[in-house]
CHARMM internal coordinates of N, CA and C (Angstrom, degrees):
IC EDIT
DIST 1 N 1 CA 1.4499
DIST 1 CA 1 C 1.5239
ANGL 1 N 1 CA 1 C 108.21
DIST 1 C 2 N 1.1927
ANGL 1 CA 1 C 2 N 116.69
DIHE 1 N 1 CA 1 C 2 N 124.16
DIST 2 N 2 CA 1.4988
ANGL 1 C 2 N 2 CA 121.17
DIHE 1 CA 1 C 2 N 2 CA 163.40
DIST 2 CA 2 C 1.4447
ANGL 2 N 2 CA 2 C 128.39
DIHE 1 C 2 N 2 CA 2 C -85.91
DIST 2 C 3 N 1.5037
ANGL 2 CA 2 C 3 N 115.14
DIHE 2 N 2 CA 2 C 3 N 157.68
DIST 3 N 3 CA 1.3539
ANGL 2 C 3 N 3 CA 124.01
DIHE 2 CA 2 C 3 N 3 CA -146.68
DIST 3 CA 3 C 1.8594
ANGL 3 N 3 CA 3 C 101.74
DIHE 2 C 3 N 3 CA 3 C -65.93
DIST 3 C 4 N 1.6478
ANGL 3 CA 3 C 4 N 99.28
DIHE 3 N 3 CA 3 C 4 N -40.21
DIST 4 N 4 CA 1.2300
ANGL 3 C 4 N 4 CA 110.66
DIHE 3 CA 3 C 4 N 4 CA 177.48
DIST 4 CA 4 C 1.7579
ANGL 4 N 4 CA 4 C 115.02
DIHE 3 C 4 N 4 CA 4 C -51.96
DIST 4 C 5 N 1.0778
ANGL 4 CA 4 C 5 N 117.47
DIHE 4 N 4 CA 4 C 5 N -49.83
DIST 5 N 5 CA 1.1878
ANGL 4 C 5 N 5 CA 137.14
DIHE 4 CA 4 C 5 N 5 CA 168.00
DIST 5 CA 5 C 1.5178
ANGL 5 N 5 CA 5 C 109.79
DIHE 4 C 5 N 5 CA 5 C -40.59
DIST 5 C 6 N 0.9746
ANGL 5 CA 5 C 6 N 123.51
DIHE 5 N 5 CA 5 C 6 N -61.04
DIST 6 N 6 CA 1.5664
ANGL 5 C 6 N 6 CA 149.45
DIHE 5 CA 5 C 6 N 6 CA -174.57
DIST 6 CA 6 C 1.8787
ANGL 6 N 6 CA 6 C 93.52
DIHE 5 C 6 N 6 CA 6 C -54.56
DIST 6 C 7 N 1.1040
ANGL 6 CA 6 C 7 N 115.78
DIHE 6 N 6 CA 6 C 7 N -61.54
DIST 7 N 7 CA 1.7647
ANGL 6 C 7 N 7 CA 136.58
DIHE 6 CA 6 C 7 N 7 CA -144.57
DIST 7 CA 7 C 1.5599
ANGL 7 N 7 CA 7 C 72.21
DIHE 6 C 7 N 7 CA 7 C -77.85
DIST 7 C 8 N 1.1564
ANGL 7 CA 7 C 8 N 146.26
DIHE 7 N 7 CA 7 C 8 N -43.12
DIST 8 N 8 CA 1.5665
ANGL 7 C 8 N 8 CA 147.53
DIHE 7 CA 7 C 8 N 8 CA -169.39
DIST 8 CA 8 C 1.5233
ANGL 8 N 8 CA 8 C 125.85
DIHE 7 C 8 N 8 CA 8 C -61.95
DIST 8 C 9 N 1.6727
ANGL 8 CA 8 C 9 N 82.92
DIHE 8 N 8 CA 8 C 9 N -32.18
DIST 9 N 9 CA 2.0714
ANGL 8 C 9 N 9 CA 95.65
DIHE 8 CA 8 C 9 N 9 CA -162.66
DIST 9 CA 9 C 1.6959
ANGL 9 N 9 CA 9 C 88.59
DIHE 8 C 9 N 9 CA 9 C -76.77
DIST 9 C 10 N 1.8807
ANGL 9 CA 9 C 10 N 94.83
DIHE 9 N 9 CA 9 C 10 N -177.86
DIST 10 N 10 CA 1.6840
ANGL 9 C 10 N 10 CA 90.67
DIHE 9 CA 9 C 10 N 10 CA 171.81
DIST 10 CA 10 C 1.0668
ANGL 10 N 10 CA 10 C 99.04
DIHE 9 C 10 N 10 CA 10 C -116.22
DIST 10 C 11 N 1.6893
ANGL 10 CA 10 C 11 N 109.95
DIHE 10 N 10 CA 10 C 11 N 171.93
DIST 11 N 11 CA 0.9732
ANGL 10 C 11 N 11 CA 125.82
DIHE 10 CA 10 C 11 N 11 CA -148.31
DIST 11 CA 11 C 2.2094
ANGL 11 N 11 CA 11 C 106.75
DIHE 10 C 11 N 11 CA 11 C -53.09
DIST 11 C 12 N 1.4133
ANGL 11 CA 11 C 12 N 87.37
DIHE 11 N 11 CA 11 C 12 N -40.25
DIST 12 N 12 CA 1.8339
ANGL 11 C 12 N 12 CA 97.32
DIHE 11 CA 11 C 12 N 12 CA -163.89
DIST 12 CA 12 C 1.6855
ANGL 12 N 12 CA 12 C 83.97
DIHE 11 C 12 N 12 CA 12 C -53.84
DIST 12 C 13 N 1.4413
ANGL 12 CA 12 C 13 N 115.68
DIHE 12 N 12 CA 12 C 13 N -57.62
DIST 13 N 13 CA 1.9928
ANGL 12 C 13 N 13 CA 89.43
DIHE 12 CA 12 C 13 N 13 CA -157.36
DIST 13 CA 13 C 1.7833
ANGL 13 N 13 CA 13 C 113.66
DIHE 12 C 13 N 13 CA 13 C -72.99
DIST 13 C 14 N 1.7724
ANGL 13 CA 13 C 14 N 94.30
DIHE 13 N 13 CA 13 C 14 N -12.49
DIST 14 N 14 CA 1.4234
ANGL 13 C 14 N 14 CA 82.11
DIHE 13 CA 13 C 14 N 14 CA 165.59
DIST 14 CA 14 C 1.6722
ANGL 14 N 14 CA 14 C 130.97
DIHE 13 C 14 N 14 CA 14 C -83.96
DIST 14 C 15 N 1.5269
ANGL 14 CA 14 C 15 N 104.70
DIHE 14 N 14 CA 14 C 15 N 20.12
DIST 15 N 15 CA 1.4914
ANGL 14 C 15 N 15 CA 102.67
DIHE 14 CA 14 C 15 N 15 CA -173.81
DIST 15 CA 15 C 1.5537
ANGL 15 N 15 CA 15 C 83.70
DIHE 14 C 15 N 15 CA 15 C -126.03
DIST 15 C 16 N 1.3480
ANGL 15 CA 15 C 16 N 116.26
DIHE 15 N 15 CA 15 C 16 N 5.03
DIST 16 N 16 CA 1.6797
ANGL 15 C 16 N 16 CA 117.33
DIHE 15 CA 15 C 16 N 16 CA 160.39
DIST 16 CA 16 C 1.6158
ANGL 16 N 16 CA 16 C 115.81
DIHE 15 C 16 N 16 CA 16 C -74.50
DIST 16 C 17 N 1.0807
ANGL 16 CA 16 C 17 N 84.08
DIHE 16 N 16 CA 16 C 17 N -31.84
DIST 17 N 17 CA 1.7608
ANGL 16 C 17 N 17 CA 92.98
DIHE 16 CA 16 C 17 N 17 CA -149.52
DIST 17 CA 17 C 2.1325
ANGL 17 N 17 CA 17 C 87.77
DIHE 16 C 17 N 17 CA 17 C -88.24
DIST 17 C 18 N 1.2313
ANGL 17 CA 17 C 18 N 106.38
DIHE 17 N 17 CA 17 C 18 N -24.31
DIST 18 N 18 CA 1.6931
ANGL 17 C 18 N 18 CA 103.69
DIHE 17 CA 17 C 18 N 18 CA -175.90
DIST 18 CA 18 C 1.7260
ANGL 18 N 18 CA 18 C 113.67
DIHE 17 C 18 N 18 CA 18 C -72.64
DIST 18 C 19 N 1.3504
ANGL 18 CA 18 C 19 N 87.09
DIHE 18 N 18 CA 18 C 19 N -42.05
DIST 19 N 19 CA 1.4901
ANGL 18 C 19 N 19 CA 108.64
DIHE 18 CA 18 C 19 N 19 CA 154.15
DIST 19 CA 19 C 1.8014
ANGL 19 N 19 CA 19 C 135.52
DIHE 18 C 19 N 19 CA 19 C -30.61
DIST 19 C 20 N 1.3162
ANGL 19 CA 19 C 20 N 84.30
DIHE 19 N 19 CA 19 C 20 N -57.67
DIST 20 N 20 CA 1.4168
ANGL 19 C 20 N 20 CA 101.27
DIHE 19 CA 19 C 20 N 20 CA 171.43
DIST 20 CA 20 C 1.2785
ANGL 20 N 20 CA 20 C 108.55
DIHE 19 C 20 N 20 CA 20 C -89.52
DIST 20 C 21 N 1.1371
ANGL 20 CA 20 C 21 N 122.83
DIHE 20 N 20 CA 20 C 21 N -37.74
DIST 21 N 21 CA 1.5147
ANGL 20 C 21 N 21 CA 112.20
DIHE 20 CA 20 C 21 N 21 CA 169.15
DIST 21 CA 21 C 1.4464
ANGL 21 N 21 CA 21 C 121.11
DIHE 20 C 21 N 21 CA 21 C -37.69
DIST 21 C 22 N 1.2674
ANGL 21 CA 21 C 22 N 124.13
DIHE 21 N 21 CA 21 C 22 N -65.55
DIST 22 N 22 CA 1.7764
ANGL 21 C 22 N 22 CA 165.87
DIHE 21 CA 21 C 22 N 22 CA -160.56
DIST 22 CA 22 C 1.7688
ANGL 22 N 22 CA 22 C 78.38
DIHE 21 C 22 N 22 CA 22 C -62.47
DIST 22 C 23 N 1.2762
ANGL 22 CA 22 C 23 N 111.16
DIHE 22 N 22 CA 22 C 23 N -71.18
DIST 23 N 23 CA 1.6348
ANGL 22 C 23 N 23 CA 103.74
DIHE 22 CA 22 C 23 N 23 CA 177.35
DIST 23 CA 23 C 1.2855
ANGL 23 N 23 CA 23 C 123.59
DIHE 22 C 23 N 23 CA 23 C -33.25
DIST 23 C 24 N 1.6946
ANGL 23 CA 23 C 24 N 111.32
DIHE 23 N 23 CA 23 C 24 N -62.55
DIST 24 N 24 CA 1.2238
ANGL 23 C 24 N 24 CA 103.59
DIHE 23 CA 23 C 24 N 24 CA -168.86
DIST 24 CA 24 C 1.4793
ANGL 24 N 24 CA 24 C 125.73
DIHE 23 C 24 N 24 CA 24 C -69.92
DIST 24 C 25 N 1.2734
ANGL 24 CA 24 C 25 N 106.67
DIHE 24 N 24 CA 24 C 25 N -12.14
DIST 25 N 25 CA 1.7060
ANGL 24 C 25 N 25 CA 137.66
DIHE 24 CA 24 C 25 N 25 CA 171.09
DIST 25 CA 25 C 1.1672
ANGL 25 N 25 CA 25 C 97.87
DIHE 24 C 25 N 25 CA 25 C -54.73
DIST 25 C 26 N 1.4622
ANGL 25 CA 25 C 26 N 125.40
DIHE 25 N 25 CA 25 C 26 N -62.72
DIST 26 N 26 CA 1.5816
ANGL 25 C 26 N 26 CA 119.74
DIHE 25 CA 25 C 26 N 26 CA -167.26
DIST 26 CA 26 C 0.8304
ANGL 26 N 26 CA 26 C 119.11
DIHE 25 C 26 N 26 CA 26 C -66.08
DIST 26 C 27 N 1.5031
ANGL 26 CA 26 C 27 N 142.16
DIHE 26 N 26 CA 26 C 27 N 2.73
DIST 27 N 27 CA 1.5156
ANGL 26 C 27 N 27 CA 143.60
DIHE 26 CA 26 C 27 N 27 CA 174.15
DIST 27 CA 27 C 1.6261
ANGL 27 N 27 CA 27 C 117.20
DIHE 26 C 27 N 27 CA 27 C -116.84
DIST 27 C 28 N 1.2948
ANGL 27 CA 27 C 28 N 90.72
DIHE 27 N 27 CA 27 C 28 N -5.86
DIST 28 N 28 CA 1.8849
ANGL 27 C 28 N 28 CA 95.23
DIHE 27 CA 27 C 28 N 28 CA 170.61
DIST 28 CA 28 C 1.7334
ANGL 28 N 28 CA 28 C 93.93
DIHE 27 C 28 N 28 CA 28 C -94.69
DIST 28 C 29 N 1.6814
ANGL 28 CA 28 C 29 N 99.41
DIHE 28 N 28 CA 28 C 29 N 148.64
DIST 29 N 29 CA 1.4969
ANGL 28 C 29 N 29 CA 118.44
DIHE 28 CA 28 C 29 N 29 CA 166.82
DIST 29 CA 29 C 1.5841
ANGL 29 N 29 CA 29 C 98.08
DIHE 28 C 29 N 29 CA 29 C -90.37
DIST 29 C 30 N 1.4419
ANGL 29 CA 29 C 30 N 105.17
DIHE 29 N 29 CA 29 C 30 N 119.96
DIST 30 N 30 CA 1.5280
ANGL 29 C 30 N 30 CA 122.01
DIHE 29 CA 29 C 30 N 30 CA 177.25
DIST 30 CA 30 C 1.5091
ANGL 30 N 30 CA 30 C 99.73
DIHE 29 C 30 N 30 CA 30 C -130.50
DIST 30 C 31 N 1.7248
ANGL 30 CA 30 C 31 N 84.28
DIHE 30 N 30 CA 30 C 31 N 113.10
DIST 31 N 31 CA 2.0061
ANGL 30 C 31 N 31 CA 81.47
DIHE 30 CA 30 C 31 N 31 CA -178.03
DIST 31 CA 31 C 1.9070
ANGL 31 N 31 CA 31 C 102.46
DIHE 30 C 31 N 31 CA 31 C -102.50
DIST 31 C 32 N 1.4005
ANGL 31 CA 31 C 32 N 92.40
DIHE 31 N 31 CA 31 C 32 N 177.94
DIST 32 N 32 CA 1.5115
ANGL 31 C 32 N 32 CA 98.37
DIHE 31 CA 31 C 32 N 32 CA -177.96
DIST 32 CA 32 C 1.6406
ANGL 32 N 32 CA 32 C 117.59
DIHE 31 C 32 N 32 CA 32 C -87.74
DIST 32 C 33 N 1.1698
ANGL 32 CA 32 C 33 N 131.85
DIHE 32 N 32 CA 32 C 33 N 158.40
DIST 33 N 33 CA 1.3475
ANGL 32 C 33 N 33 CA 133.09
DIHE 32 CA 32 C 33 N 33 CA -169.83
DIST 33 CA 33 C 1.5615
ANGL 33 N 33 CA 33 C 97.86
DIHE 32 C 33 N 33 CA 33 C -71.86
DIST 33 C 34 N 1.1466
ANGL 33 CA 33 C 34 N 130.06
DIHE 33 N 33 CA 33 C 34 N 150.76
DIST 34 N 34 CA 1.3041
ANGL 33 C 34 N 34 CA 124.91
DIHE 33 CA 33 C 34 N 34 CA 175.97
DIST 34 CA 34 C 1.7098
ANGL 34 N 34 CA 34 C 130.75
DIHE 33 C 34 N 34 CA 34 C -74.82
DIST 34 C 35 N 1.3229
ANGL 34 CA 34 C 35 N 91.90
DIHE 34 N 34 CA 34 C 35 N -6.36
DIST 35 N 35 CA 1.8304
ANGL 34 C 35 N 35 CA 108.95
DIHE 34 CA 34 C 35 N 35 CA 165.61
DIST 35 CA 35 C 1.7118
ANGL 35 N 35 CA 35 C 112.51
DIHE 34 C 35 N 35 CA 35 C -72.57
DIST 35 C 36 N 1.2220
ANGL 35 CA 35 C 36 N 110.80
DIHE 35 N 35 CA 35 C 36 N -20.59
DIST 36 N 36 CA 1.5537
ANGL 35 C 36 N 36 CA 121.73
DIHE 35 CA 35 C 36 N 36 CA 175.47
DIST 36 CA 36 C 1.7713
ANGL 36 N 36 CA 36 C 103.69
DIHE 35 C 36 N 36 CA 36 C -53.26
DIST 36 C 37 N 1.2223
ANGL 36 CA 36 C 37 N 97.82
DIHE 36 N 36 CA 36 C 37 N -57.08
DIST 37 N 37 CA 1.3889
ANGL 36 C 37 N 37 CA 101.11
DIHE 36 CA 36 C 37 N 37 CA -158.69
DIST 37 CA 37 C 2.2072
ANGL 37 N 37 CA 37 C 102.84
DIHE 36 C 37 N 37 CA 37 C -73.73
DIST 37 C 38 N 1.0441
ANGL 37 CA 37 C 38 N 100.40
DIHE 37 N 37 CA 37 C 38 N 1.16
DIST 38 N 38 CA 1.3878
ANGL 37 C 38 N 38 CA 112.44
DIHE 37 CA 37 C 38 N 38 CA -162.90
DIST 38 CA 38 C 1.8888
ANGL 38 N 38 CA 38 C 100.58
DIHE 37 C 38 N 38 CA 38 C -95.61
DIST 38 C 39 N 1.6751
ANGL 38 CA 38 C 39 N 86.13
DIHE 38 N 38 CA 38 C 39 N -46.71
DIST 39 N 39 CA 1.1112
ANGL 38 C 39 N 39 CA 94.19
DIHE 38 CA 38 C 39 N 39 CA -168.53
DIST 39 CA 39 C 2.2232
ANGL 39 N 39 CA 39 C 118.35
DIHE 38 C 39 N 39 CA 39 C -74.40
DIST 39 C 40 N 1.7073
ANGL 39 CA 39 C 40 N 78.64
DIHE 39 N 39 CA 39 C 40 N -23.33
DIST 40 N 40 CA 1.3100
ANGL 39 C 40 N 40 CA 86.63
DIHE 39 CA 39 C 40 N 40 CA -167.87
DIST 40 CA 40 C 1.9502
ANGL 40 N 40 CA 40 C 101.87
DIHE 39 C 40 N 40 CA 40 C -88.66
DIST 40 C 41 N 0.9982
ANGL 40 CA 40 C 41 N 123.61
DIHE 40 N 40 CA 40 C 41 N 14.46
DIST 41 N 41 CA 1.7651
ANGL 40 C 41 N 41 CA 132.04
DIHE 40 CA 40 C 41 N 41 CA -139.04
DIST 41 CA 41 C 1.8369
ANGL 41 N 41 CA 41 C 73.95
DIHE 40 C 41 N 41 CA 41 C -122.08
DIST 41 C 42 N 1.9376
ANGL 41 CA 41 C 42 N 120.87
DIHE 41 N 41 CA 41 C 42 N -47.28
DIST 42 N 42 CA 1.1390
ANGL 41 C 42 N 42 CA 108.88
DIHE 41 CA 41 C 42 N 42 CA -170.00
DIST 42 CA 42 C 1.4088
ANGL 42 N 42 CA 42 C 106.16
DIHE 41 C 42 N 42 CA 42 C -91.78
DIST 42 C 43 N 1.5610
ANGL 42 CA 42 C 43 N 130.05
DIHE 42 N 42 CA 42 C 43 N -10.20
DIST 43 N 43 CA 1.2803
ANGL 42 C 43 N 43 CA 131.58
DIHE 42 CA 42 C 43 N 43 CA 167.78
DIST 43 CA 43 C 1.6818
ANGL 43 N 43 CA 43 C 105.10
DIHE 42 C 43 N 43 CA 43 C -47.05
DIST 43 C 44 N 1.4782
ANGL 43 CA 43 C 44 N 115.71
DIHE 43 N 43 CA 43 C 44 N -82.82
DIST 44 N 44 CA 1.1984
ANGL 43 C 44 N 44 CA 129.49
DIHE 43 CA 43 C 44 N 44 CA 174.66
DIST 44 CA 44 C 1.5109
ANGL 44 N 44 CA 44 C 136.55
DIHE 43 C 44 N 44 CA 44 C -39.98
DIST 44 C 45 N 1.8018
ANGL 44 CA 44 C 45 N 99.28
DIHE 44 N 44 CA 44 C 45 N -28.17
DIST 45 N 45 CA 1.0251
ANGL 44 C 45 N 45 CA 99.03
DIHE 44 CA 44 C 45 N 45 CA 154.27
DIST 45 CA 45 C 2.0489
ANGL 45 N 45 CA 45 C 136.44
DIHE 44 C 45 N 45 CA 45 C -47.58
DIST 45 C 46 N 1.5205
ANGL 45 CA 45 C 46 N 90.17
DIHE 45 N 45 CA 45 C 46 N -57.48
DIST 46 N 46 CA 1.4548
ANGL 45 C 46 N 46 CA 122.54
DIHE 45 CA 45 C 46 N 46 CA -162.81
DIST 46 CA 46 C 1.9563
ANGL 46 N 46 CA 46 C 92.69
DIHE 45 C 46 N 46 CA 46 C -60.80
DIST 46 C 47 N 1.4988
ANGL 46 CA 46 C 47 N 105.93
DIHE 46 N 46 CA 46 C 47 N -54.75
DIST 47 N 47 CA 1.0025
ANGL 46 C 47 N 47 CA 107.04
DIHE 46 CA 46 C 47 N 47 CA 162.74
DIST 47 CA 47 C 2.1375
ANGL 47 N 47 CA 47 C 128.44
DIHE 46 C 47 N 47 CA 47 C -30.43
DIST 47 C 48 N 1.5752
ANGL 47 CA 47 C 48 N 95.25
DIHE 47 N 47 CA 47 C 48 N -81.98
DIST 48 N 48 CA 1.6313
ANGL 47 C 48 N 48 CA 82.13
DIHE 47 CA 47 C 48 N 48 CA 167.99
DIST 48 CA 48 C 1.2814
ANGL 48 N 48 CA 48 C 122.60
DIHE 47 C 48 N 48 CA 48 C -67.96
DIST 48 C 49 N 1.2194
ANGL 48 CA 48 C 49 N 143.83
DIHE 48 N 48 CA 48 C 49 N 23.04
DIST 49 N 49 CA 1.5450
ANGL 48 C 49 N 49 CA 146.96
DIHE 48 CA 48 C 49 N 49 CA 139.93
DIST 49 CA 49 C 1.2326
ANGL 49 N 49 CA 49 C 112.33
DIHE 48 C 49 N 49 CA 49 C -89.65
DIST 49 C 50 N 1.2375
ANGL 49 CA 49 C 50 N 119.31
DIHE 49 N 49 CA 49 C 50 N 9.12
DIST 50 N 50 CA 1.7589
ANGL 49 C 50 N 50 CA 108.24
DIHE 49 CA 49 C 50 N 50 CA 177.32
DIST 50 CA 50 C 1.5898
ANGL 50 N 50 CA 50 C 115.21
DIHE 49 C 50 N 50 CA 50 C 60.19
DIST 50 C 51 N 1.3054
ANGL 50 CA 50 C 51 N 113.62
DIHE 50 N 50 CA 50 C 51 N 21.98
DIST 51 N 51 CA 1.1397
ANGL 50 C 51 N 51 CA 110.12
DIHE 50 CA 50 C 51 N 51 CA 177.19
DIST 51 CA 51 C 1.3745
ANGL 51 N 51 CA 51 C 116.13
DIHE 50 C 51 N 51 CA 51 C -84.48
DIST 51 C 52 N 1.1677
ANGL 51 CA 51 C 52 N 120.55
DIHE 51 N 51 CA 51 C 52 N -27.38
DIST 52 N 52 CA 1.7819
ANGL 51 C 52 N 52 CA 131.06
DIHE 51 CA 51 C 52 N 52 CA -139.80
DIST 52 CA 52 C 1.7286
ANGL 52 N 52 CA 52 C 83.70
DIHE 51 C 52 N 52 CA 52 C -102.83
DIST 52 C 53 N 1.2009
ANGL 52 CA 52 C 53 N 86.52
DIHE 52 N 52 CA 52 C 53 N 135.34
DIST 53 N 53 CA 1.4490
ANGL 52 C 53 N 53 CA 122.32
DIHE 52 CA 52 C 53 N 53 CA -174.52
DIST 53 CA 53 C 1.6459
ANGL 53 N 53 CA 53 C 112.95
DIHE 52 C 53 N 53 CA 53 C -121.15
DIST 53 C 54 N 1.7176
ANGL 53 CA 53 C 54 N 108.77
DIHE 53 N 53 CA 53 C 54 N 121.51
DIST 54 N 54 CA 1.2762
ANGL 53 C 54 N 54 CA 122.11
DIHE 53 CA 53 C 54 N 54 CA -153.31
DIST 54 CA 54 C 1.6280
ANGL 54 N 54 CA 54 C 109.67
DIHE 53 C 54 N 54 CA 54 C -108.47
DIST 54 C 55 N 0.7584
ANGL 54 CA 54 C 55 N 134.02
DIHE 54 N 54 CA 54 C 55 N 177.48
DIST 55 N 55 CA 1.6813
ANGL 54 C 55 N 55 CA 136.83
DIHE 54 CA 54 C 55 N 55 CA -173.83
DIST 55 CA 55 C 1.5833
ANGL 55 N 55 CA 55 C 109.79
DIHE 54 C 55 N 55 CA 55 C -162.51
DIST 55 C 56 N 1.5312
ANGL 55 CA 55 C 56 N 124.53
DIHE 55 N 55 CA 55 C 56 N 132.45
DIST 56 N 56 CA 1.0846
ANGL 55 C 56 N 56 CA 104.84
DIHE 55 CA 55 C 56 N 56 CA -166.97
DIST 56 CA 56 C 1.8264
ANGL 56 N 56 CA 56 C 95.96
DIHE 55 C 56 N 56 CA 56 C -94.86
DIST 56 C 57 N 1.8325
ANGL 56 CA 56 C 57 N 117.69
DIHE 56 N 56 CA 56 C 57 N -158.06
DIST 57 N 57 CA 1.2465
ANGL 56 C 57 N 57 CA 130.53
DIHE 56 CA 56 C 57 N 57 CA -150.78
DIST 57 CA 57 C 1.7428
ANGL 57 N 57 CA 57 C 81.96
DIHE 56 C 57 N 57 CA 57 C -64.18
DIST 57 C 58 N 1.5867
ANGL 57 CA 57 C 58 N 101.95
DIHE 57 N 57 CA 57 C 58 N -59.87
DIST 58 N 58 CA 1.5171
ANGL 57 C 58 N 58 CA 95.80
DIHE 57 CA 57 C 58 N 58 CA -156.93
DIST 58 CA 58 C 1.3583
ANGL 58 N 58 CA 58 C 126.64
DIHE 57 C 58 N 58 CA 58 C -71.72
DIST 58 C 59 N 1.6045
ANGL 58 CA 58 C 59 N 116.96
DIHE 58 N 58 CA 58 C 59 N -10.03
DIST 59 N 59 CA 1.2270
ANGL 58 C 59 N 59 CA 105.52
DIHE 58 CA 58 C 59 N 59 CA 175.65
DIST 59 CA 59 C 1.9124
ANGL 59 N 59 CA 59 C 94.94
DIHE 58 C 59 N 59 CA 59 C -78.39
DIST 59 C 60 N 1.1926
ANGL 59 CA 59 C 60 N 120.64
DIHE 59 N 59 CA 59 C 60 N -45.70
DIST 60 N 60 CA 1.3794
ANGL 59 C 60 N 60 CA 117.34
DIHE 59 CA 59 C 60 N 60 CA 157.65
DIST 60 CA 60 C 1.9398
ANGL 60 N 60 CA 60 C 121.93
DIHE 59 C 60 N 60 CA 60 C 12.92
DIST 60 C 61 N 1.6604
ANGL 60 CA 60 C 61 N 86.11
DIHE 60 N 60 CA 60 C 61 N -84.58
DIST 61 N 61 CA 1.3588
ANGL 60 C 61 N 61 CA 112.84
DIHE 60 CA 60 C 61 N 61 CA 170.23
DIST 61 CA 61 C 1.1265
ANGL 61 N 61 CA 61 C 137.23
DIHE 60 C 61 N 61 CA 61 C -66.44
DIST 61 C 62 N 1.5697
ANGL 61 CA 61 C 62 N 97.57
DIHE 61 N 61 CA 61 C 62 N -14.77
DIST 62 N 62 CA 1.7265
ANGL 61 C 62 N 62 CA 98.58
DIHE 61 CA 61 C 62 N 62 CA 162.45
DIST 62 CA 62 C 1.2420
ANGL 62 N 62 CA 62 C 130.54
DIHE 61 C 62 N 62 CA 62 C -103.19
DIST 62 C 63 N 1.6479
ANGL 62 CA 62 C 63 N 103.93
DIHE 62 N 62 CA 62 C 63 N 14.92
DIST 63 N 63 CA 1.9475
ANGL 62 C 63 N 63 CA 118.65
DIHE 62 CA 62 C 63 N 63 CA 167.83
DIST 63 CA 63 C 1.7767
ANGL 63 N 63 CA 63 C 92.84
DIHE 62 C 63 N 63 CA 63 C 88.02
DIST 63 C 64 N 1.0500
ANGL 63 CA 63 C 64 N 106.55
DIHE 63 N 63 CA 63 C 64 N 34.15
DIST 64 N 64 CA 1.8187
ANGL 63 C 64 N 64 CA 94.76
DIHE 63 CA 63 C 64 N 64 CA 176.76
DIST 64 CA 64 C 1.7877
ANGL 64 N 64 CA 64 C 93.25
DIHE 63 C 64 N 64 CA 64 C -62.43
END
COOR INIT
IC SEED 1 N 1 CA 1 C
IC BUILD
């Protein structure tokens, strides 16, 4: 199916078709890139040092 194709349908079969996507997703093994675990190893770090500095939804949403 092409994108053009896609941009055409309405919205309901295109929230069919995401649907089915998301399905077929859940039965494939999709692993994570190995920078994940690197990246998330210095998240947690910063965290138990009190370093890591938090922001809530709305400053979030306003591009802080």
């Amino acid at each position: 199916m092409l994108a053009t194709e896609i941009k055409r349908m309405p919205v309901k079969d295109k929230l069919i078709l995401m649907e089915e996507i998301w399905d077929s997703l859940r039965h494939e093994e999709i692993k994570s890139p190995s920078w994940h675990k690197d990246v998330l190893g210095e998240r947690l770090s910063k965290i138990n040092n009190g370093e890591a500095k938090f922001i809530s939804i709305d400053e979030l949403k306003m591009g802080r």
